[in-house]
N, C-alpha and C positions, 0 to 999 in steps of 0.2 A: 589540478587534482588535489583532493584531500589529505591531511599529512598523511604521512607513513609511509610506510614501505609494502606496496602491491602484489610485491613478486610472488606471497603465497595464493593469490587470489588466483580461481581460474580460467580463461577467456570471458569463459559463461557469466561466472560472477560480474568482471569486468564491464560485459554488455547490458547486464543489469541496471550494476550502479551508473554507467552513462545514460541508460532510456529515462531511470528514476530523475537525476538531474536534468537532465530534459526537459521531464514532465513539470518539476518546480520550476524551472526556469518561464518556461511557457506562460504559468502562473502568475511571474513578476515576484520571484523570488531570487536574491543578488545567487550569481553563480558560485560566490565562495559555500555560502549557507547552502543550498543547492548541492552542492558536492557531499558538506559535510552528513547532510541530512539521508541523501541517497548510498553514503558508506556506512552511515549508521544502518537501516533498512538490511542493505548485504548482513550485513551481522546479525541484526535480532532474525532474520527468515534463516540464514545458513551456520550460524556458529561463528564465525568469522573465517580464512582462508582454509581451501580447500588442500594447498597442494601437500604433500609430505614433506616436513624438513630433512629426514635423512634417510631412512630404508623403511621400507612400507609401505605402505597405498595410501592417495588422497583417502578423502571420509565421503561419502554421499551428500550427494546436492537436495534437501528437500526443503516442502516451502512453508513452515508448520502454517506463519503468520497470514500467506498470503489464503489458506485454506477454510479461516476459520468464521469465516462469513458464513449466516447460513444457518450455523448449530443452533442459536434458540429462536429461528426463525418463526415464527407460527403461533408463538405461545402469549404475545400482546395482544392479539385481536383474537383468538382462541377463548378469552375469559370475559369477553365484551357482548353487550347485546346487540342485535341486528340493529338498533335504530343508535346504536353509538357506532359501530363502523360507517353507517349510513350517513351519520352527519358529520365525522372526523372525515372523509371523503369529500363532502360536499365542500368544506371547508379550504383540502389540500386543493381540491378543483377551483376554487375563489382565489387562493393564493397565486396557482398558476397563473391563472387569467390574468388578475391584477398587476404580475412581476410580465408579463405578454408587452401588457399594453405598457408599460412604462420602461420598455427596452427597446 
């Protein structure tokens, strides 16, 4: 596991930061880096741990980073003429093909 001390992390967190490692691992990414890289993530999406240190409530679990896909969606090909989307397509369509056949 990544340094530190865990114990304010909360299960949730914890099952996080191991799918994240997982995922780079899967990758071909060494499992120390892997670790460290899936604790870093917990923290920029959560603040870092959730649990209270002394009297009071955890803080809410929310995911700002994992959300923010999406907001200037639309506005690249929004300013483009039909025969530029038409041929930036044709193009990603050649690419496919080509990375197809050479795998």
């Amino acid at each position: 596991m990544a340094q530190g001390d865990k114990s304010k992390y909360t299960d949730k967190q914890k099952r996080k930061a191991e799918h994240i490692a997982e995922s780079y691992e899967a990758r071909g990414v060494p499992e120390n880096e892997a670790d460290a890289r899936a604790w870093a993530t917990v923290n920029k999406d959560d603040g870092g741990g959730k649990k209270p240190g002394g009297s009071g409530r955890g803080k809410r679990t929310s995911h700002p980073a994992a959300h923010k896909g999406g907001e200037a969606g639309g506005k690249a090909s929004g300013g483009r003429t039909a025969a530029e989307r038409s041929a930036s397509a044709k193009k990603a369509a050649a690419t496919r093909k080509a990375n197809a056949a050479g795998a």
